[in-house]
N, C-alpha and C positions, 0 to 999 in steps of 0.2 A: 540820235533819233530813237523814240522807245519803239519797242514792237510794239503789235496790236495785240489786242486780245485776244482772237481767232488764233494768232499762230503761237502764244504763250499756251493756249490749251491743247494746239496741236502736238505739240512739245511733250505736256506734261502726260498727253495719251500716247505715246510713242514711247517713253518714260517706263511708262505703267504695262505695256504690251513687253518688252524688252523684261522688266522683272518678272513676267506671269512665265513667259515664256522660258527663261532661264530656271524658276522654279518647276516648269513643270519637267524639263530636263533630267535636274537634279534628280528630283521625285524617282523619277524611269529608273534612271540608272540604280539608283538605292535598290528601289523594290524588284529588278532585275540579279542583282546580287542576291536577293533575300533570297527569290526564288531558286537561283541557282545551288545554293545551301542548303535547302530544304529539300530539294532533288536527292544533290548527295547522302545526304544523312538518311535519307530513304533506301539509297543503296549499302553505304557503309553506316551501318547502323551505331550509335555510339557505345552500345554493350560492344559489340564486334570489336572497335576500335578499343575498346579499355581491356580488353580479356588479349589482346595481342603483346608480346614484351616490350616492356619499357625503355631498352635500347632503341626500337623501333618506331615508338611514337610523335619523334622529330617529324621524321623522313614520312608517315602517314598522314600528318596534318598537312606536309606539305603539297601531297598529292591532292590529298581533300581539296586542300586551297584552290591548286592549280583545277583540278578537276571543277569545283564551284563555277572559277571564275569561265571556263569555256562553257561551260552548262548557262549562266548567263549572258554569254555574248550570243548563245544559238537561241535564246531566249527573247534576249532585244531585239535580233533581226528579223525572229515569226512576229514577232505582237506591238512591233513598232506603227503601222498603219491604226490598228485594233486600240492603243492606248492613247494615238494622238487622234482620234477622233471622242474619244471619251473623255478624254480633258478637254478638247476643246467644247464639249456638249457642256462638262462640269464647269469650266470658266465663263462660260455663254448667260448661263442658269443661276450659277454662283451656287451648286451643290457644294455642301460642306459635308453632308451624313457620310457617318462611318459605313452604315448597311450599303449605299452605293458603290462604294470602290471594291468595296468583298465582295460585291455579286459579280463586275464588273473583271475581276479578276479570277473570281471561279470561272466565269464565262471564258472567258481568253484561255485557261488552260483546257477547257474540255472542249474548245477547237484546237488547239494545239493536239490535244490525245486523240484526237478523229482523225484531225490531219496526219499524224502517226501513223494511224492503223491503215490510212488510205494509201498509205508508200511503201504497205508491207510488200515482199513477196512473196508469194506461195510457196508454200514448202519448209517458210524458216517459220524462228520461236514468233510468236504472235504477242503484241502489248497487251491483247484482250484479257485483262483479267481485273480482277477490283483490287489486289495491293498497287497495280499500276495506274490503275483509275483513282484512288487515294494518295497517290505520291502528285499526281498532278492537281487536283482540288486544295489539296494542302498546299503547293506551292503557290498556285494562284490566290489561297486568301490571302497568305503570309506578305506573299506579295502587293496585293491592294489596301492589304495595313498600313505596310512600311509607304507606300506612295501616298497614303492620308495621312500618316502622322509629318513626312514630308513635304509635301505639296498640296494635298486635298483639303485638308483642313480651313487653309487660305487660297480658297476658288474664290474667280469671281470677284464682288466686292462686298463690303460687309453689309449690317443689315442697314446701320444709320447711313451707310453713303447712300447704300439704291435707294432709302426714304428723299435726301435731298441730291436728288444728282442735277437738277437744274441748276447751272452756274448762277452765278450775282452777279450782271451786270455793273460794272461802274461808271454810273453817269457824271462827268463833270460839272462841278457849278462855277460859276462866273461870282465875282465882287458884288454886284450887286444885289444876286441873289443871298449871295451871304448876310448881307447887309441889312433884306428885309427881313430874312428869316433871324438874327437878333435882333432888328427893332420891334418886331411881333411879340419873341419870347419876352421882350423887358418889358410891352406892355401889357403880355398878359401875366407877369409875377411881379408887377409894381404892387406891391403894397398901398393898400388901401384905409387911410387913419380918418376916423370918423369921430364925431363929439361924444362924448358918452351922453346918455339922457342923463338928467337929475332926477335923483333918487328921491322917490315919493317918501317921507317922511312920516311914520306911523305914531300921532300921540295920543295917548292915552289920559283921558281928563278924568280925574274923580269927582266933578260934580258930577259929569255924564252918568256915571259908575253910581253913584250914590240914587241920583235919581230914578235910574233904569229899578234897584233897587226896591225903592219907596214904591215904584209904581207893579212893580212886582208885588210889594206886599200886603198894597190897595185892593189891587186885585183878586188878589187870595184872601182877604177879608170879606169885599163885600159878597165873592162867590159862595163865603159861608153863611154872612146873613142870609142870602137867598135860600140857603139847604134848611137854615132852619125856621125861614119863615112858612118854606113847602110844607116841609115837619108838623107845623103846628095846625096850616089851616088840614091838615090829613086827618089831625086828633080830633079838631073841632068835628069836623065830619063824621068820625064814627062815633061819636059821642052825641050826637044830634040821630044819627040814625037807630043806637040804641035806647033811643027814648023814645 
């Protein structure tokens, strides 16, 4: 027994929710490492680290490393609510703009750095300052790159699905629908053979020819005796008047 159609498309949206959602995963965790990298290297500056001995430079990247990777786990568990409500707004919409996730990610860390300054205690060193308000703006764009070049790029659906997202129905036909519908099409591309007319036969006679002619050149004669009969009785006339 086939399934129906209702539940082959319930399928292939359950399909399609299960990749959105694993992409947008993916994304997180990437652009959570970025950030966490961009943290450090704010702190261990990379002049700092090359002007250090080169016996030593194993053992400091692997700090860095370790240090990164805990700077992103504290990372995904502030802005895990913040990011999955942005991707789902971005998947909702089918935002693809690069300017969306950077703003969206500046935003997240400069509630992150608020949230900071709000846990301080009094009396100790304060975040308040602009290299620490620059370490976190910078993490958070680095951040909303790497989850658009990731994830954000492919929110959503593309532009030609949202134009046809109404399914096609597939109506069944039966045999004799079939049936009508080619004896329709064979009668409407039969071929249609017709007599030709006979050809009007164009001849040309030269007596006709001859006489058109003649009578052409009757007529151009006698229109000149007439000119030169007008001619003369003109002369008579002024020959009568000057006498």
């Amino acid at each position: 027994m086939t399934p129906s159609w209702g539940r082959v498309r319930t399928g292939v949206a359950v399909l399609k929710f299960l990749a959105a959602l694993a992409r947008v995963l993916f994304g997180f965790v990437l652009a959570c490492i970025a950030a966490g990298f961009v943290t450090v290297l704010f702190v261990n500056t990379p002049i700092g680290v090359l002007a250090e001995p080169i016996d030593r430079l194993p053992q400091t990247a692997s700090e860095i490393f370790d240090l990164a990777l805990l700077t992103a786990t504290h990372t995904a568990l502030f802005a895990f609510v913040f990011v999955l409500i942005i991707a789902a707004m971005a998947e909702w919409l089918s935002v693809r703009s690069l300017p969306y996730y950077l703003i969206a990610g500046a935003a997240i860390s400069a509630l992150g750095f608020f949230a900071q300054y709000s846990s301080e205690v009094s009396g100790q060193p304060t975040i308040l300052n602009n290299y620490a308000l620059k370490t976190f703006l910078t993490s958070g764009f680095f951040g909303g790159f790497v989850y658009w070049l990731a994830a954000g790029q492919f929110a959503g659906r593309a532009p030609q699905d949202a134009r046809n997202s109404d399914p096609v129905e597939i109506v069944p036909i039966d045999s004799r629908t079939t049936s009508r519908m080619a004896d329709a099409s064979d009668a409407e591309t039969k071929p249609v053979v017709a007599d030709p007319e006979p050809a009007t036969e164009r001849t040309f006679n030269s007596a006709s020819l001859l006489n058109r002619l003649k009578l052409s050149q009757h007529a151009t004669s006698s229109a000149k005796a007439e000119d030169d009969e007008e001619s003369r009785h003109e002369a008579g006339a002024e020959r009568r008047e000057a006498t």
